[in-house]
DRENGUVO-317102 format. One line per field, with one value per residue (C-alpha): x, y, z; residue in three letters; residue number from 1. Coordinates in Angstrom, 1 decimal. Layout:
east = (X, ...)
north = (Y, ...)
up = (Z, ...)
residuo = (ALA, ...)
num = (NUM, ...)
This chain:
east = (-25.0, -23.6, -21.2, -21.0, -18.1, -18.0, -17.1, -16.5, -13.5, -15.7, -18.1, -15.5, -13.0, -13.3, -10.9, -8.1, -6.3, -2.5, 0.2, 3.8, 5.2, 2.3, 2.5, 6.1, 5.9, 2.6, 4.8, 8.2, 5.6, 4.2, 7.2, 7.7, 10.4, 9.8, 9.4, 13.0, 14.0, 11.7, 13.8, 17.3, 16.1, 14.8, 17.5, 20.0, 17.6, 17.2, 14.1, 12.3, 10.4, 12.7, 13.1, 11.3, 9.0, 7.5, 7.5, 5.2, 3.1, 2.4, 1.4, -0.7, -2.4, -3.0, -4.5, -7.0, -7.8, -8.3, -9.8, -6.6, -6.5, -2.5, 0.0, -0.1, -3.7, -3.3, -0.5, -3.7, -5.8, -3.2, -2.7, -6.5, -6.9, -3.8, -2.5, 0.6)
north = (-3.8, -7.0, -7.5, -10.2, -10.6, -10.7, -13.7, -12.5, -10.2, -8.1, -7.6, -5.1, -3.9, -3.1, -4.0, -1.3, -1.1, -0.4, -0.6, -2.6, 0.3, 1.0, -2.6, -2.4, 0.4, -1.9, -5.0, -3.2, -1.6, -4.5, -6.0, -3.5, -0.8, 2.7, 4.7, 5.8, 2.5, 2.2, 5.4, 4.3, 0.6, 2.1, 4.3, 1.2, -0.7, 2.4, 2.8, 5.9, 8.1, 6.8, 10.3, 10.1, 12.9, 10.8, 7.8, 10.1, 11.4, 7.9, 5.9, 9.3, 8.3, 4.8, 5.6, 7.6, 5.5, 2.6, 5.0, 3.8, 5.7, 5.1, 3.3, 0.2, 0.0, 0.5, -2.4, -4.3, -3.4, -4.6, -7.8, -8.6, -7.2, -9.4, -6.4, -7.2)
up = (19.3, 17.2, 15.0, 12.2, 10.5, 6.2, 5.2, 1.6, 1.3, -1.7, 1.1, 3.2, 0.2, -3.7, -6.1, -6.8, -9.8, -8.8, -11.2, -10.8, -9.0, -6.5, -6.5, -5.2, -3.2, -1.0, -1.2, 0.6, 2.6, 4.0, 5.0, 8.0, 5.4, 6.6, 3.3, 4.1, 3.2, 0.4, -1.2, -0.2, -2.0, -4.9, -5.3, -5.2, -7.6, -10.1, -10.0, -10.5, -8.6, -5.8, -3.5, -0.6, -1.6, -4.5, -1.9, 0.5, -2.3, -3.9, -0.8, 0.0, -3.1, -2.6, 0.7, -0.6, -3.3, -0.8, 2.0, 4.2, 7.8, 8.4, 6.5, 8.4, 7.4, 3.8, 4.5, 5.9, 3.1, 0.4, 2.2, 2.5, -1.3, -2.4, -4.1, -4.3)
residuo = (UNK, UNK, UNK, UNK, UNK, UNK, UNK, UNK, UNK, UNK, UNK, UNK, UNK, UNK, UNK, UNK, UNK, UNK, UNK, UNK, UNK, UNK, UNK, UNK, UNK, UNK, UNK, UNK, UNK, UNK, UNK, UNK, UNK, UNK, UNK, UNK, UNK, UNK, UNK, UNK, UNK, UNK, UNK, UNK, UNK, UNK, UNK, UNK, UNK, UNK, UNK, UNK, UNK, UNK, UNK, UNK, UNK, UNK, UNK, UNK, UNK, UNK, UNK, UNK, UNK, UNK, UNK, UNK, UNK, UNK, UNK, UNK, UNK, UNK, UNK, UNK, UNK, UNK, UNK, UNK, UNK, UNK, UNK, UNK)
num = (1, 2, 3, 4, 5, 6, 7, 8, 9, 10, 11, 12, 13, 14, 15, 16, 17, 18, 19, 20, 21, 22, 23, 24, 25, 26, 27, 28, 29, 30, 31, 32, 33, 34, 35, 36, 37, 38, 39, 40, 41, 42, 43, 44, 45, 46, 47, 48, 49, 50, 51, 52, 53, 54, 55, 56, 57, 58, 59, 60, 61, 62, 63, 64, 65, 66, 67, 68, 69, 70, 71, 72, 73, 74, 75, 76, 77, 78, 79, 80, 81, 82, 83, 84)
């Protein structure tokens, strides 16, 4: 069997609309924070939802709107998408 590679990203993923907070959340994602970290920086920040809990739940979400096996590849996914 062959594979060919998509040379158009809108060929492998679809747009997902994410708002500044999902956006967030991706972003500290990506950079390797544990959602742990995520909590303890939102917290620090003031930002709400910040408990870990709402951390879990949103980035549950997100993977299911972007059909995301693990975390690291909805961090793929957002990076390829330029969600963030």
């Amino acid at each position: 069997m062959k594979f060919t590679q998509a040379t158009d990203r809108s060929q492998v993923f679809k747009p997902i609309p994410l708002n500044d907070f999902e956006k967030s959340l991706l972003r500290r994602l990506a950079m390797g924070h544990t959602q742990q970290e995520i909590s303890e920086q939102l917290s620090r920040e003031k930002i709400s939802p910040n408990s870990r809990s709402s951390i879990e739940k949103k980035l549950a979400e997100i993977k299911s709107k972007t059909q995301a096996k693990t975390l690291f590849h909805l961090a793929y996914i957002a990076n390829e998408l330029e969600l963030f």
